[in-house]
LUMRO-661398 format. One record per residue (C-alpha): residue in one letter; residue number from 1; chain; x, y, z. Coordinates in nm, 4 decimals, always signed. Layout:
BEGIN
(atom A,NUM,A,(X,Y,Z)) ...
//
This chain:
BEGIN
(atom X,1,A,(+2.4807,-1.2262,+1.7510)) (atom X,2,A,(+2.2762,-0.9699,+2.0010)) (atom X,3,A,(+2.2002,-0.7991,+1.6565)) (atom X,4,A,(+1.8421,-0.7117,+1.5195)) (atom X,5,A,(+1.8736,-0.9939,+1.3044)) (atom X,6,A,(+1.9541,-1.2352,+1.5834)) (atom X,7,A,(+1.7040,-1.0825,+1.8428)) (atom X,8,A,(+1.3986,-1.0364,+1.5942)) (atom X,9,A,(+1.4711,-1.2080,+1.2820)) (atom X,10,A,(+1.5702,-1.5447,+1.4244)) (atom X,11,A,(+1.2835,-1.6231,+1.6368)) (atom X,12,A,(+1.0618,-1.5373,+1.3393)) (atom X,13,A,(+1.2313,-1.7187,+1.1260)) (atom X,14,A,(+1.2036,-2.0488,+1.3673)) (atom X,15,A,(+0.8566,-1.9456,+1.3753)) (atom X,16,A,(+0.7893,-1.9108,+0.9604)) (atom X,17,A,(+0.8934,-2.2946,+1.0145)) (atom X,18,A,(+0.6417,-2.3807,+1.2811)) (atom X,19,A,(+0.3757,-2.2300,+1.1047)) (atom X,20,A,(+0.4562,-2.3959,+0.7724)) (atom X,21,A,(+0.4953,-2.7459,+0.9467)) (atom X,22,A,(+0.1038,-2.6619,+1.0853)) (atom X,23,A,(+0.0075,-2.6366,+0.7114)) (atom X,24,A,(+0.0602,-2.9447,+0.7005)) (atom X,25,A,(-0.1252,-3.0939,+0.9756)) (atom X,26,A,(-0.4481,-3.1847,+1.0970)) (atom X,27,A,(-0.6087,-3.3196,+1.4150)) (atom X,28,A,(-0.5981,-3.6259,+1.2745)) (atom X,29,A,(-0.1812,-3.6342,+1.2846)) (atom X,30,A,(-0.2564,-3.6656,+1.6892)) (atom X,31,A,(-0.5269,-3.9830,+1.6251)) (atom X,32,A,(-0.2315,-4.1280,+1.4951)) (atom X,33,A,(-0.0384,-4.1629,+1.7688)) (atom X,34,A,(-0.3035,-4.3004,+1.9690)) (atom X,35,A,(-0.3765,-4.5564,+1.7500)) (atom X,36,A,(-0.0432,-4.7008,+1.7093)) (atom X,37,A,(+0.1372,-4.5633,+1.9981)) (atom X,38,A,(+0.4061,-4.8159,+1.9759)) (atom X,39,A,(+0.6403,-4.6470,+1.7185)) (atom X,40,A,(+0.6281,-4.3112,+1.8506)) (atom X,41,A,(+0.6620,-4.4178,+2.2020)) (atom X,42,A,(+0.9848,-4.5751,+2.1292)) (atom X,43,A,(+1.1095,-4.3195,+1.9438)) (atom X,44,A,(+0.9856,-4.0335,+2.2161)) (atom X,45,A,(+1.1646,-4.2940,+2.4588)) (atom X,46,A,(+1.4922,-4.2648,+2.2587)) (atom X,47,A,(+1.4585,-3.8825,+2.2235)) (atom X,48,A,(+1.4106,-3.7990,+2.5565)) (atom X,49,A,(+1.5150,-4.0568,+2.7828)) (atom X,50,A,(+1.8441,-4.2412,+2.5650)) (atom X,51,A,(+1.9789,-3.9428,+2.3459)) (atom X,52,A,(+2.0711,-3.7276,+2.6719)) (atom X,53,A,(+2.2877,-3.9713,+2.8164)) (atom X,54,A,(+2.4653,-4.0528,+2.4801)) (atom X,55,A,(+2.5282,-3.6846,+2.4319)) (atom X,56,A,(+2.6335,-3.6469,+2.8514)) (atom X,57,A,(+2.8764,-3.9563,+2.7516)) (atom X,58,A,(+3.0175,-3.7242,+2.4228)) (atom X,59,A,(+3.0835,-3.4540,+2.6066)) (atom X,60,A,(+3.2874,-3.6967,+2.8493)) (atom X,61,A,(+3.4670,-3.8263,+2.5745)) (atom X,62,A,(+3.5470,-3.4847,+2.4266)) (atom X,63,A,(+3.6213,-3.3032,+2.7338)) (atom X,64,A,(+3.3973,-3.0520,+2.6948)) (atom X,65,A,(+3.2784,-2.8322,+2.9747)) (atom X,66,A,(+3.1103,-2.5324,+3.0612)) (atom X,67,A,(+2.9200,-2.3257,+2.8483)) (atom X,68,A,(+2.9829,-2.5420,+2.5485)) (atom X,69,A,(+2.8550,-2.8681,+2.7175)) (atom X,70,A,(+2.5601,-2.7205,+2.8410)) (atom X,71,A,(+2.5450,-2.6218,+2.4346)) (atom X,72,A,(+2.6042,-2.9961,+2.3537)) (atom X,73,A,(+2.3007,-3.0628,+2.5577)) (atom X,74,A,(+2.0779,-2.8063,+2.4684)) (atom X,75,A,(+2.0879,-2.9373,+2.1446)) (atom X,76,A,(+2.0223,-3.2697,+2.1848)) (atom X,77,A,(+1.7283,-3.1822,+2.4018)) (atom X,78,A,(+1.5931,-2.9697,+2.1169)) (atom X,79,A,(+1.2736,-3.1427,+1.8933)) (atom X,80,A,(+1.3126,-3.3569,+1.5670)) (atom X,81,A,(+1.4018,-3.0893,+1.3004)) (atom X,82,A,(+1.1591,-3.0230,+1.0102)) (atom X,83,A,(+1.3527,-3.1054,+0.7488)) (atom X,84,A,(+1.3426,-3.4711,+0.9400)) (atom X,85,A,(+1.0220,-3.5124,+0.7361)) (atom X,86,A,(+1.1989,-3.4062,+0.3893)) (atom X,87,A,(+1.4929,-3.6808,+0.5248)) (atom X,88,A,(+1.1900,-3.9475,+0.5771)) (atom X,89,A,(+1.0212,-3.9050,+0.2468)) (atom X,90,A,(+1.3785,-3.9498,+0.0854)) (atom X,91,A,(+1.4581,-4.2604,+0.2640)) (atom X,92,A,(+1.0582,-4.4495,+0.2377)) (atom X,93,A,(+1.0093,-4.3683,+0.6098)) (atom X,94,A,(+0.6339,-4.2744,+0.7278)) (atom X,95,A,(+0.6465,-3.9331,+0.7021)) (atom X,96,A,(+0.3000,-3.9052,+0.8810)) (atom X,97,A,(+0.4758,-4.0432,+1.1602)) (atom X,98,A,(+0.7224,-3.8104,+1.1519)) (atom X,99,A,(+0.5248,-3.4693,+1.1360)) (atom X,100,A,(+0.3217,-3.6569,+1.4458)) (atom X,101,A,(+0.6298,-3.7341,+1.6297)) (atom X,102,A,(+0.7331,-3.3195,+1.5204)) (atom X,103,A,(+0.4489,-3.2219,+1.6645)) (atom X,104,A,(+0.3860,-3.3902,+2.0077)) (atom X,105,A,(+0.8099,-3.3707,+2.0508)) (atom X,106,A,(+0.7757,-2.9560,+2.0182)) (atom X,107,A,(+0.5245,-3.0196,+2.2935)) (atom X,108,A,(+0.6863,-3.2262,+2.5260)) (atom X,109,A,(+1.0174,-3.0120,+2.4538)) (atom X,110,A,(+0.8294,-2.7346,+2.6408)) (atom X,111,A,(+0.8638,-2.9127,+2.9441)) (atom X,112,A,(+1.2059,-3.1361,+2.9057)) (atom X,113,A,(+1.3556,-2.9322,+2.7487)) (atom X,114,A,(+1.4293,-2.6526,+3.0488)) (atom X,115,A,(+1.4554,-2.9748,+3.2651)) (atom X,116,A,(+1.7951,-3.0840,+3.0734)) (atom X,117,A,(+1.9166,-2.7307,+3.0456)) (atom X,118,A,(+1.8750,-2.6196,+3.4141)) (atom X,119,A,(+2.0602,-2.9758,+3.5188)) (atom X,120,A,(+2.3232,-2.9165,+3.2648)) (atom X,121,A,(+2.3812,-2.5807,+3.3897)) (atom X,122,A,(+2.3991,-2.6768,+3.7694)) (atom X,123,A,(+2.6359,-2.9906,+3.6827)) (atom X,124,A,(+2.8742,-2.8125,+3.4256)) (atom X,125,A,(+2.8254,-2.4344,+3.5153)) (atom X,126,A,(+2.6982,-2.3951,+3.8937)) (atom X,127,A,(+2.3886,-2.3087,+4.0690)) (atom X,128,A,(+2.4971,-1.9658,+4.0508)) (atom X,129,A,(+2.5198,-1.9493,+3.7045)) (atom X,130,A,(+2.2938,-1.6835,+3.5647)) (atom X,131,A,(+2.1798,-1.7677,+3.2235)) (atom X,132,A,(+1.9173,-1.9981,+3.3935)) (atom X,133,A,(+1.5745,-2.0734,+3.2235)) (atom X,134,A,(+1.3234,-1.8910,+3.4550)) (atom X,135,A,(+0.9298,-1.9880,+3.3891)) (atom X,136,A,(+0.8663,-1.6476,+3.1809)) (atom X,137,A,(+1.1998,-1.8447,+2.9450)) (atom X,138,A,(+0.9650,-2.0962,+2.9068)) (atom X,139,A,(+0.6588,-1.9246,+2.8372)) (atom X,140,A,(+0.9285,-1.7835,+2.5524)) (atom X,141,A,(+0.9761,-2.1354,+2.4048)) (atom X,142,A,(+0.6564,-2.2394,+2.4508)) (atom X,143,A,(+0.5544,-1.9278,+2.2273)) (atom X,144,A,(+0.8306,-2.0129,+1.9590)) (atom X,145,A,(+0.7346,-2.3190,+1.9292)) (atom X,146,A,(+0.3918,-2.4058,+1.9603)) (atom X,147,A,(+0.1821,-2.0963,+1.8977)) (atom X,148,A,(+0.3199,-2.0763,+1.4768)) (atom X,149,A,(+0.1993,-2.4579,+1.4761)) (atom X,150,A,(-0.1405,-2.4237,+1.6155)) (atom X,151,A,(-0.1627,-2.1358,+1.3806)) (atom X,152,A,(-0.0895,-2.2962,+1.0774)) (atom X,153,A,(-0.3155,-2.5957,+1.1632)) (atom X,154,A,(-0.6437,-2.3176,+1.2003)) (atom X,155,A,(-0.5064,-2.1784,+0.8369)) (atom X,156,A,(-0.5289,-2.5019,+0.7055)) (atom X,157,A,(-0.8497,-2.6192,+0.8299)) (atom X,158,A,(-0.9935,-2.2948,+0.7209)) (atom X,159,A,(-0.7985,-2.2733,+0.3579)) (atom X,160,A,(-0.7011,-2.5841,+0.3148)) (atom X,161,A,(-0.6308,-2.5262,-0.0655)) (atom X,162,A,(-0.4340,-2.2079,+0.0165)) (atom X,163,A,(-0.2377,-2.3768,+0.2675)) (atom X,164,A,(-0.1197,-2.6820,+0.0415)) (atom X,165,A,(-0.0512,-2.4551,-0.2324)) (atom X,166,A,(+0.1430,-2.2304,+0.0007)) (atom X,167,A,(+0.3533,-2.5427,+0.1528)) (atom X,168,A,(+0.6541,-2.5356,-0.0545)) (atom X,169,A,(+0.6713,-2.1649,-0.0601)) (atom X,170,A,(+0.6912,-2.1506,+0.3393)) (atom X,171,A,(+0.9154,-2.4565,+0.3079)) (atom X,172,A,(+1.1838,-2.2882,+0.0509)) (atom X,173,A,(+1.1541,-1.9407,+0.2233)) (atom X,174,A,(+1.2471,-2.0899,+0.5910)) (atom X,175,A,(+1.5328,-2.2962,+0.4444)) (atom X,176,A,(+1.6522,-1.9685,+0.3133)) (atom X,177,A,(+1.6445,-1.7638,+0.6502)) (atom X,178,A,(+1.7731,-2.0306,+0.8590)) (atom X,179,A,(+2.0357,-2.1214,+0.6435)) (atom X,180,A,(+2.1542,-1.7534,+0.6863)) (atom X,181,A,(+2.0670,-1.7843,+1.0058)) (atom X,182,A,(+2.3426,-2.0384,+1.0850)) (atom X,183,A,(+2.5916,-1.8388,+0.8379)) (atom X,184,A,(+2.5403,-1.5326,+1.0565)) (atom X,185,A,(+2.6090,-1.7450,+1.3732)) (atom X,186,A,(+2.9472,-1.8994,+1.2410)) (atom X,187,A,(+3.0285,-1.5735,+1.1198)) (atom X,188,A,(+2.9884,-1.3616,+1.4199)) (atom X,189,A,(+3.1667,-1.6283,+1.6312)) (atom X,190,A,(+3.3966,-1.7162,+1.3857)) (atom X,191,A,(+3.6878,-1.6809,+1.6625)) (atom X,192,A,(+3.5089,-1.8990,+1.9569)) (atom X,193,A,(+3.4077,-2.1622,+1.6132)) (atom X,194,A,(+3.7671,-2.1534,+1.5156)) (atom X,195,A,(+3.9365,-2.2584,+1.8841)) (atom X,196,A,(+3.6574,-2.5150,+1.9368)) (atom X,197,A,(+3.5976,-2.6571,+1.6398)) (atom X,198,A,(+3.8458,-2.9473,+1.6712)) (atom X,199,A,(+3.6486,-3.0567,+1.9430)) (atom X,200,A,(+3.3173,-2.9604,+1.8326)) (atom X,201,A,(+3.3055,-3.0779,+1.4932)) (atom X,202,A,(+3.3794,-3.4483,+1.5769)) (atom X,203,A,(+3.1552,-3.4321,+1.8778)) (atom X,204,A,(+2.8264,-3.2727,+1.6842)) (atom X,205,A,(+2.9371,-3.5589,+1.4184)) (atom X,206,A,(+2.9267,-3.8499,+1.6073)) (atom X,207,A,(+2.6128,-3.7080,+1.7982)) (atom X,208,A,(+2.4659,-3.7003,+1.4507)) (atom X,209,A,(+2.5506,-4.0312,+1.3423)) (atom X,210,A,(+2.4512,-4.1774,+1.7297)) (atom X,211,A,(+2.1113,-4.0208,+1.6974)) (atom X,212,A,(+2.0256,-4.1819,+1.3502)) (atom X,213,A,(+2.1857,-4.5001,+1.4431)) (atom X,214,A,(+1.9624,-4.5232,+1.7726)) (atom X,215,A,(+1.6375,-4.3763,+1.6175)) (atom X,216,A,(+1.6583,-4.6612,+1.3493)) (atom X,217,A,(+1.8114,-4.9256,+1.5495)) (atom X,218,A,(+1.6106,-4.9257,+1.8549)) (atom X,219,A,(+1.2322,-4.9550,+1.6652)) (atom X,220,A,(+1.3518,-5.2354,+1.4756)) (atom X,221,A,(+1.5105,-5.4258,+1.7994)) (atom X,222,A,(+1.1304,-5.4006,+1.8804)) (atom X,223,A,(+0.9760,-5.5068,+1.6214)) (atom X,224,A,(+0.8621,-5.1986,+1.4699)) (atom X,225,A,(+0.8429,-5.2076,+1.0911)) (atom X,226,A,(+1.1135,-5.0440,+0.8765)) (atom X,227,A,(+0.8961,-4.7729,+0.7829)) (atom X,228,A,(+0.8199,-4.6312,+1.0732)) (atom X,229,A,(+1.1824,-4.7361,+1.2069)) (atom X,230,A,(+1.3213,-4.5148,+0.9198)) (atom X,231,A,(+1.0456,-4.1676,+1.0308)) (atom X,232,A,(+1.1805,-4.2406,+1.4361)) (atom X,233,A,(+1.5752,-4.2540,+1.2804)) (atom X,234,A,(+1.5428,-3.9349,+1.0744)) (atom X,235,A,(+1.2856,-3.7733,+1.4452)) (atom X,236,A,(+1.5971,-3.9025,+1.6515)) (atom X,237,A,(+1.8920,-3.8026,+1.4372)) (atom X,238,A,(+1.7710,-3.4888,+1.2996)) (atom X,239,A,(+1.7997,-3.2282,+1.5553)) (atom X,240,A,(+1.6424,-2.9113,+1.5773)) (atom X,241,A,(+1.9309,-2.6899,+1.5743)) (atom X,242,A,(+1.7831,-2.3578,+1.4788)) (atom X,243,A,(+1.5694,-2.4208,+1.8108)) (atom X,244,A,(+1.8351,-2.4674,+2.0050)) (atom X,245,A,(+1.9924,-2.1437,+1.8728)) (atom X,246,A,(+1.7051,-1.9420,+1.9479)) (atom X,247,A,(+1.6816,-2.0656,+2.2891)) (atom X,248,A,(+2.0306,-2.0236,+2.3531)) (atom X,249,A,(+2.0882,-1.6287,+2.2208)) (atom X,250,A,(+1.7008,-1.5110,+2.2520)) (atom X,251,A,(+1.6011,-1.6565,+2.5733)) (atom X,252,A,(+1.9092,-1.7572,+2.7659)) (atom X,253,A,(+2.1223,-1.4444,+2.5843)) (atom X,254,A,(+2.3986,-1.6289,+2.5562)) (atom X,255,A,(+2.5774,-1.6309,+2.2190)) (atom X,256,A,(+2.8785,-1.9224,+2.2894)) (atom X,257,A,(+2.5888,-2.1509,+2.4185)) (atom X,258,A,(+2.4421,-2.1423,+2.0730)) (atom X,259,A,(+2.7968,-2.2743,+1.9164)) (atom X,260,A,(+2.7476,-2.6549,+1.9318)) (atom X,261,A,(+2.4168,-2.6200,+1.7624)) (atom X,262,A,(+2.5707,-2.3710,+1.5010)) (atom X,263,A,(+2.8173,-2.6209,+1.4268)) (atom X,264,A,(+2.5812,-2.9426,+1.4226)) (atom X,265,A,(+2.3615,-2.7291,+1.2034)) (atom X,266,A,(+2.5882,-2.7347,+0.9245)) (atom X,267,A,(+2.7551,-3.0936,+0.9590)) (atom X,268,A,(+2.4371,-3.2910,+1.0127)) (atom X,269,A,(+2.3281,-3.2701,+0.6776)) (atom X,270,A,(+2.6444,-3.5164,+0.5624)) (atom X,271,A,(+2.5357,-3.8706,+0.7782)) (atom X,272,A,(+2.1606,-3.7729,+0.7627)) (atom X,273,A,(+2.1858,-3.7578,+0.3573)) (atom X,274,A,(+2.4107,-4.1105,+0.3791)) (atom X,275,A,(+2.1358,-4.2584,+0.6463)) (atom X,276,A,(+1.8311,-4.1635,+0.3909)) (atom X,277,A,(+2.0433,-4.3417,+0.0898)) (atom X,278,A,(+2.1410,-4.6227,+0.2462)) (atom X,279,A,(+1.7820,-4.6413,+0.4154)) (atom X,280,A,(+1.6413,-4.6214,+0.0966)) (atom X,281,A,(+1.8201,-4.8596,-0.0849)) (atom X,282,A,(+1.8000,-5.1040,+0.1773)) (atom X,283,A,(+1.4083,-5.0462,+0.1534)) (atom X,284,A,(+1.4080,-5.1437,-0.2178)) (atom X,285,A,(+1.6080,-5.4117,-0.2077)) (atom X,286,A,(+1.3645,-5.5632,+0.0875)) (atom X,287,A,(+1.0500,-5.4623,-0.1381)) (atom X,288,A,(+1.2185,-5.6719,-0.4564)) (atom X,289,A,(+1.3266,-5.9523,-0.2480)) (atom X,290,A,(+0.9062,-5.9887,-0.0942)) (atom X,291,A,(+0.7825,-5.9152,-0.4742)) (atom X,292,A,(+1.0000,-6.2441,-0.5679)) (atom X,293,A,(+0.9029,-6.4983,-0.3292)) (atom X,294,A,(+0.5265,-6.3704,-0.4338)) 
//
């Protein structure tokens, strides 16, 4: 995993993402949020604040410790994934929302995101530990993830027909890369995968199902419509897992770390597909039911 394609190719590739999530942005996406702050607050609340302790209470459960918890909770500090907007479209969320929430989550991660991981380490690993997230780390994931965004917002306000034709393109070519991406991970750590995956499968599972559950749940307990319930579910559930890779091999340099992520990577994609289904069906059926009493 300390390869060239680990130590060049995967922070570009998490950055080919960025950039083609900024093509498809504008300031506006940020008015959003402070015009109805309500949904993304909650959903921020649940990402930050709620998901953490689920996933502390997972690892718990699962026994895990050291280097693999402090995995567990890398991850689940880690930003909405972009393919959590693909997820929303397919289920009737607000996919607005959920670029909005993508954006201003990558943002905040900059700063909670070392939080979580430097208390994970010192609970599960020590205070001696030495894969600790120094300031020039974050400067590192501040670059990976925000830089490719802003980016990709000044190409599209510049060429904004360029940039919307060149959407799916950027879309289909960083689904390729970090798909291999992942493979290469498994691969390379296909002996640590193998003698942890008992415990790491059901664990990244249930974390998956949690996070949708809580993203979608939560809102609605609130009053938030189902809409914009159904963008905060897939923000929530959908982790960003190649983010959480690239943080854990090229700035932390340590390739174990980036196992529960590896492994979430490849399972999520079973309950968020089931969530955006039954999501969607449940939005149809609620759409027929207002078009009859009308």
């Amino acid at each position: 995993m300390s390869s060239t394609l680990f130590t060049l190719g995967l922070p570009l590739a998490l950055g080919l993402v960025m950039f083609g999530l900024g093509l498809s942005m504008t300031a506006g996406d940020f008015g959003r949020v402070i015009r109805f702050p309500k949904p993304a607050l909650i959903s921020l609340a649940c990402q930050i604040v709620v998901l953490p302790l689920i996933c502390l209470g997972l690892v718990k459960v699962f026994g895990l410790g050291g280097v693999l918890a402090v995995g567990m909770m890398l991850l689940v500090a880690s930003p909405g994934g972009s393919s959590a907007n693909l997820f929303s479209h397919l289920a009737g969320g607000n996919v607005a929302l959920n670029i909005t929430l993508t954006a201003v989550n990558s943002v905040l991660s900059v700063f909670t995101l070392p939080i979580v991981v430097s208390l994970s380490i010192a609970h599960f690993i020590g205070d001696n530990a030495s894969i600790g997230l120094q300031f020039g780390k974050v400067l590192q994931v501040f670059a990976i993830v925000l830089i490719p965004v802003a980016i990709g917002m000044t190409v599209r306000g510049r060429f904004p027909g360029w940039a919307q034709r060149m959407q799916k393109t950027v879309k289909v070519g960083s689904t390729a890369v970090l798909a291999l991406v992942i493979l290469a991970a498994v691969v390379s750590q296909f002996d640590v995968l193998r003698d942890n995956l008992a415990t790491l499968g059901p664990a990244a599972l249930l974390l998956s199902v949690l996070s949708l559950g809580v993203g979608y749940v939560v809102p609605r307990l609130f009053g938030v419509t189902r809409g914009d319930s159904t963008a905060s579910a897939m923000e929530v559930g959908i982790h960003n897992a190649t983010l959480a890779i690239a943080v854990a091999v090229s700035v932390l340099g340590n390739e174990t770390l980036a196992l529960p992520a590896a492994v979430y990577g490849v399972l999520m994609y079973l309950p968020a597909s089931i969530a955006a289904y039954l999501l969607a069906r449940a939005g149809r059926t609620a759409n027929s039911r207002r078009a009859e009493l009308v």
